[in-house]
C-alpha positions as CSV (number, residue, x, y, z in Angstrom):
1,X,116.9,70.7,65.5
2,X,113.6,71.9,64.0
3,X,111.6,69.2,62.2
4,X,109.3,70.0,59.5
5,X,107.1,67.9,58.0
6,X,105.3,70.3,55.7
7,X,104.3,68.6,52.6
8,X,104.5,64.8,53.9
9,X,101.0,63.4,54.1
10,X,101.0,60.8,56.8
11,X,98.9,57.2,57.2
12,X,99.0,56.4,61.2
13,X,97.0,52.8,61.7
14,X,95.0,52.3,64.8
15,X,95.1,56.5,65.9
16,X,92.5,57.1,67.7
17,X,94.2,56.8,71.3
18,X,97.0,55.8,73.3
19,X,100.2,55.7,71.1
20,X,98.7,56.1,67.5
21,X,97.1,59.2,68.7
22,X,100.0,60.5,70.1
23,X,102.1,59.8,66.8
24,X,99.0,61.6,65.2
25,X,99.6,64.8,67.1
26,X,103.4,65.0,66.7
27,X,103.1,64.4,63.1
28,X,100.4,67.2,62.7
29,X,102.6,69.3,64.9
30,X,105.4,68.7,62.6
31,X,103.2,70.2,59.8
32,X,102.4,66.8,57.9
33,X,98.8,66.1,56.5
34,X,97.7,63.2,58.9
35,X,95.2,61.0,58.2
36,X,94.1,58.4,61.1
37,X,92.2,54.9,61.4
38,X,90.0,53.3,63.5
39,X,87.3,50.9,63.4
40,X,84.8,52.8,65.3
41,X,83.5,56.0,63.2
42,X,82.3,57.7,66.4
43,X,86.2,57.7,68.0
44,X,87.6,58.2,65.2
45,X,85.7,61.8,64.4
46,X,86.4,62.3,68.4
47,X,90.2,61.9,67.3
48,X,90.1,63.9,64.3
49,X,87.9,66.7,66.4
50,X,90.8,66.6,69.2
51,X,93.7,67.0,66.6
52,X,91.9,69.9,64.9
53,X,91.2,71.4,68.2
54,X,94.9,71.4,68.9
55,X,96.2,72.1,65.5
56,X,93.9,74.3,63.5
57,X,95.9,74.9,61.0
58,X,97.1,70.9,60.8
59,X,95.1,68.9,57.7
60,X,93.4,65.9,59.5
61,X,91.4,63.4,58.1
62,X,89.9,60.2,59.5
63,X,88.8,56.6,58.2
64,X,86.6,54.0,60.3
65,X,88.4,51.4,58.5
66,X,89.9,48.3,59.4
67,X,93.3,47.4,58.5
68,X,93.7,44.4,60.4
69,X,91.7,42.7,57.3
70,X,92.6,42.4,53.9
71,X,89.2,43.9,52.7
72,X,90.2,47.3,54.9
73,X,93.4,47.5,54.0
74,X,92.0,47.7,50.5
75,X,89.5,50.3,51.3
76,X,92.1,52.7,53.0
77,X,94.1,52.1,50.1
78,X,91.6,53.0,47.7
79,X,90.8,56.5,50.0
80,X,94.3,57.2,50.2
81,X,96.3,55.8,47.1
82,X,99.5,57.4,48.1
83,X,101.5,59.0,51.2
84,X,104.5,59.8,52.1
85,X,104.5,58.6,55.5
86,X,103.2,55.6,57.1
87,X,103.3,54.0,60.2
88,X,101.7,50.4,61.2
89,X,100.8,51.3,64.8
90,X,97.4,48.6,64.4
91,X,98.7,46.0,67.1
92,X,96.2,43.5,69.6
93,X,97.9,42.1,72.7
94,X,96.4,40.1,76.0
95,X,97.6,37.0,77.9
96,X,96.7,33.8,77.7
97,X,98.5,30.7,78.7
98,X,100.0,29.2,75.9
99,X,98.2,25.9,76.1
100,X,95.1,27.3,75.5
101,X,95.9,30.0,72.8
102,X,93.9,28.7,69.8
103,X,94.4,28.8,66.0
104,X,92.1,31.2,65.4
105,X,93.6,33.7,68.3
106,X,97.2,32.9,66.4
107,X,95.7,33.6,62.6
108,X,93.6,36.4,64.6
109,X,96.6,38.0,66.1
110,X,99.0,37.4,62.9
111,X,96.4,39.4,60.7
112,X,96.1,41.8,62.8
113,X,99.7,42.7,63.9
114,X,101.8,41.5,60.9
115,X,99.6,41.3,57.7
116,X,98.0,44.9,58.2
117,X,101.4,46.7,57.9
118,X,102.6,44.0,55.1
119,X,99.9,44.9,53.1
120,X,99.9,48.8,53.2
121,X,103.5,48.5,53.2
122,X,103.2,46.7,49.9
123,X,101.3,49.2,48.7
124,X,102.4,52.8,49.9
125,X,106.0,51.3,49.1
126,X,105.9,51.7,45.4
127,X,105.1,55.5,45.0
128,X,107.9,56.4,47.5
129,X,110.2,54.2,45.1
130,X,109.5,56.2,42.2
131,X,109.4,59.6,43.8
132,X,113.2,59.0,46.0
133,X,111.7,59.6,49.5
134,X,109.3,58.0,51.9
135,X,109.3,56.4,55.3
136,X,107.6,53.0,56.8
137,X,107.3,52.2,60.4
138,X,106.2,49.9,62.4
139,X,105.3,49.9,65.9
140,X,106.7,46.9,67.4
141,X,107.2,46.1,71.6
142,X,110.4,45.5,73.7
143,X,108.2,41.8,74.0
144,X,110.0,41.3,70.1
145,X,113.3,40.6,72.6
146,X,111.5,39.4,75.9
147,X,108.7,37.1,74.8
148,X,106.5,36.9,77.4
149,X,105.5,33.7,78.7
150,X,101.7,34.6,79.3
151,X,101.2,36.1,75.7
152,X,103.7,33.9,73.2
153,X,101.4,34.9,70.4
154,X,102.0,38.7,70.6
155,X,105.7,38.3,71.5
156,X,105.7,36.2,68.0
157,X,104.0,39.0,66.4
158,X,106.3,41.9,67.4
159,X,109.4,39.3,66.9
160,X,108.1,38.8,63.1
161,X,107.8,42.4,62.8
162,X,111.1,43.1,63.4
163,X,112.0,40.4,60.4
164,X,109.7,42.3,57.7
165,X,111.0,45.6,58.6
166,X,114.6,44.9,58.5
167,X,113.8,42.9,55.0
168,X,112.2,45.7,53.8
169,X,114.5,48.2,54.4
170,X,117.2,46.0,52.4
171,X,114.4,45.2,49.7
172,X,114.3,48.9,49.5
173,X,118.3,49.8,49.1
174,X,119.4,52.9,47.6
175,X,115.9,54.2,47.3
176,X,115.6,57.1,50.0
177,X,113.0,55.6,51.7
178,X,113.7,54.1,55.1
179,X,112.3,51.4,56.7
180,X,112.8,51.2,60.9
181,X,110.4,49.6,64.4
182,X,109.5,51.3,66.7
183,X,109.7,49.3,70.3
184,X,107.8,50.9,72.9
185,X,107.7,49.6,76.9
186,X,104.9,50.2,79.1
187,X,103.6,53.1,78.4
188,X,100.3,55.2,79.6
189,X,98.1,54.2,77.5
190,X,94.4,54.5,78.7
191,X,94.5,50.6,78.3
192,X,97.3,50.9,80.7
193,X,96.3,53.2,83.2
194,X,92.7,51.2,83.3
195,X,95.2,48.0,84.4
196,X,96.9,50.8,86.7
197,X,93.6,51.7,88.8
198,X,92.9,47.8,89.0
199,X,95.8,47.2,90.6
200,X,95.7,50.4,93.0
201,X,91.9,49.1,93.9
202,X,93.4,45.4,94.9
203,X,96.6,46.7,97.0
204,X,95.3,49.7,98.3
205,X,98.0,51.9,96.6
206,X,98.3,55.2,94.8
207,X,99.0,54.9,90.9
208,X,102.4,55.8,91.1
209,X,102.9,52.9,93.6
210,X,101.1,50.7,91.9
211,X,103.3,51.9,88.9
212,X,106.1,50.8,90.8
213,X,104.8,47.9,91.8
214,X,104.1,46.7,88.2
215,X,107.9,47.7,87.0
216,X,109.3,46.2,89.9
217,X,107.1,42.5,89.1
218,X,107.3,42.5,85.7
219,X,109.7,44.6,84.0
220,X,112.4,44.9,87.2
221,X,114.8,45.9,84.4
222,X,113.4,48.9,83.6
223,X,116.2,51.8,83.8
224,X,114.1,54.2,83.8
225,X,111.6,52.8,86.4
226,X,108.3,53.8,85.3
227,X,106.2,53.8,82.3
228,X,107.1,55.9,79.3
229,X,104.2,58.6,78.4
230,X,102.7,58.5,74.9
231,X,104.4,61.3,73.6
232,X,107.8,60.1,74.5
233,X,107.5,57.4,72.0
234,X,105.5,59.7,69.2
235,X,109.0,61.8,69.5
236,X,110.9,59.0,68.2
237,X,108.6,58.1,65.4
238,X,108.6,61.5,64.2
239,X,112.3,62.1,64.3
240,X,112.6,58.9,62.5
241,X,109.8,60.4,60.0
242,X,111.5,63.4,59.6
243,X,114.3,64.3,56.7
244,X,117.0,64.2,59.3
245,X,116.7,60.7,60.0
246,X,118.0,60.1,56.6
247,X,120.6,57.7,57.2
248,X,118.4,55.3,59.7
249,X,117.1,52.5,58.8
250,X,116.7,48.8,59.0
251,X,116.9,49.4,62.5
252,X,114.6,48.3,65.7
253,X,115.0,51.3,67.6
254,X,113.9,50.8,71.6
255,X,112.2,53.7,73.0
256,X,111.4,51.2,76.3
257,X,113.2,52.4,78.8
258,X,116.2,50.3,79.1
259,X,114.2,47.1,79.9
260,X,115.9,45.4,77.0
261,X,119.1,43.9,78.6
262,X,122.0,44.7,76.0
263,X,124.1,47.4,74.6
264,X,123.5,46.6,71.2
C-alpha cells in the first residue's frame, strides 16, 4: 500500500515532540503540507527546523499558538482558515489523588484536552463539508477504557473524547469526511523516558528493565510488553488520514498494545 498525501494540508496540535511530532513527520513523509503548534516559539522553529531537515522537499510551517484556549484556537484559525487534515494531539496528564484534584485542575484539564479539539473541529469541519473530503482526529489514551485511579481527571478527558468523536462522525454522515481516536499506551515519549531514567536511578536497573518493571506494575496487561515508540502510533494516524481509510470512522482505534482487555 503506498499512501500519498500530496495536496492535504495538515493541522497537528501540540507537535513539537513526542507523539505530535511524530504524526508531524509521517504526514510530511506522506507528502502533506504540515503545519505544527506549540506554545513555545523557540521549540516550535526547532520542530519545524527538524522536519525540514528530514524532508526538504515537505511544506512545514509552525505557530507558537495555544489551542488549549479559546483565544488561540481563534488565532490558529485565523492563520490557517482551512485544512484538510487535522488532528487534536494537544492533551495534559499527571496524577493526583482524586481528593485533592481541584476545580480549576478539572476546568484546566477539560480546556485543554476536550475544548481545543471541539473548537478547531468546529471550525475546520465546515470546509471539508462542502468540498466531500476531510479527516478529524483525536488523540485520545487506552486510560478512555482504564481510568486510572491516580489521575480521574485525564481518564475523564480521554473518556469524553471518545463521546465527541463518535458524535461527530454521525453529525458528519454521508459527507466523506471521517471522524476516528486515536488511543495510544505508554509510549517513548521524552516525558516518558525522563520517568524511565527516574526509575532506573531508584532501582538500580537498565531502562529496559525498568521498562519492564513499569509494564509489569502498571500496565501487566500489556500484550506486547513494552512501550510503543512514537512512530508506531503516527503510522496509524496517517493510515487513518490517508484516502484508503475511507470507510473508517466513528471508531476509537487502540494502537496500545493490547492493554485494553476486550476483543471488541
Amino acid at each position: 500500500m503506498h499512501i500519498s498525501l500530496d495536496q492535504k494540508t495538515a493541522l497537528v496540535t501540540s507537535a513539537t515532540a513526542g507523539i505530535g511530532f511524530a504524526i508531524a513527520q509521517g504526514l510530511a513523509e506522506a507528502g502533506a503540507e504540515v503545519i505544527i503548534t506549540g506554545r513555545q516559539a523557540d521549540k516550535v522553529d526547532q520542530a519545524v527546523a527538524r522536519l525540514q531537515q528530514q524532508f526538504p522537499a515537505a511544506r512545514i510551517r509552525g505557530l507558537a499558538l495555544n489551542a488549549a484556549t479559546a483565544e488561540g484556537c481563534a488565532q490558529i484559525i485565523q492563520a490557517v482558515p482551512q485544512v484538510d487534515i487535522l488532528i487534536n494531539n494537544l492533551g495534559i496528564y499527571g496524577t493526583c489523588e482524586f481528593s485533592q484534584i481541584s476545580d480549576q485542575q478539572w476546568f484546566e484539564f477539560f480546556e485543554t484536552n476536550i475544548m481545543s479539539g471541539v473548537r478547531l473541529s468546529r471550525h475546520y469541519m465546515q470546509a471539508m463539508q462542502q468540498q466531500g473530503w476531510g479527516r478529524i482526529q483525536f488523540i485520545s489514551s487506552e486510560s478512555a477504557f482504564n481510568i486510572p485511579a491516580d489521575m480521574v481527571h485525564y481518564g475523564m478527558t480521554k473518556s469524553a473524547i471518545q463521546g465527541v468523536s463518535r458524535g461527530l462522525a454521525k453529525a458528519l454522515a454521508g459527507s466523506g469526511v471521517t471522524v476516528n481516536t486515536v488511543l495510544p499506551g505508554p509510549t517513548k515519549t521524552e516525558g516518558a523516558m525522563v520517568m524511565l531514567e527516574n526509575i532506573a536511578q531508584q532501582q538500580g536497573c537498565s531502562l529496559i528493565e525498568a521498562e519492564r518493571h513499569f509494564i509489569a506494575q502498571h500496565r501487566n496487561s500489556s500484550i506486547i510488553r513494552r512501550f510503543a515508540e512514537p512512530r508506531e502510533i503516527a503510522n496509524m494516524v496517517v493510515y487513518i488520514a490517508s484516502p484508503q481509510a475511507s470507510a473508517t470512522t466513528g471508531a476509537a482505534l487502540r494502537v496500545e498494545g493490547g492493554i485494553v482487555d476486550s476483543i471488541h
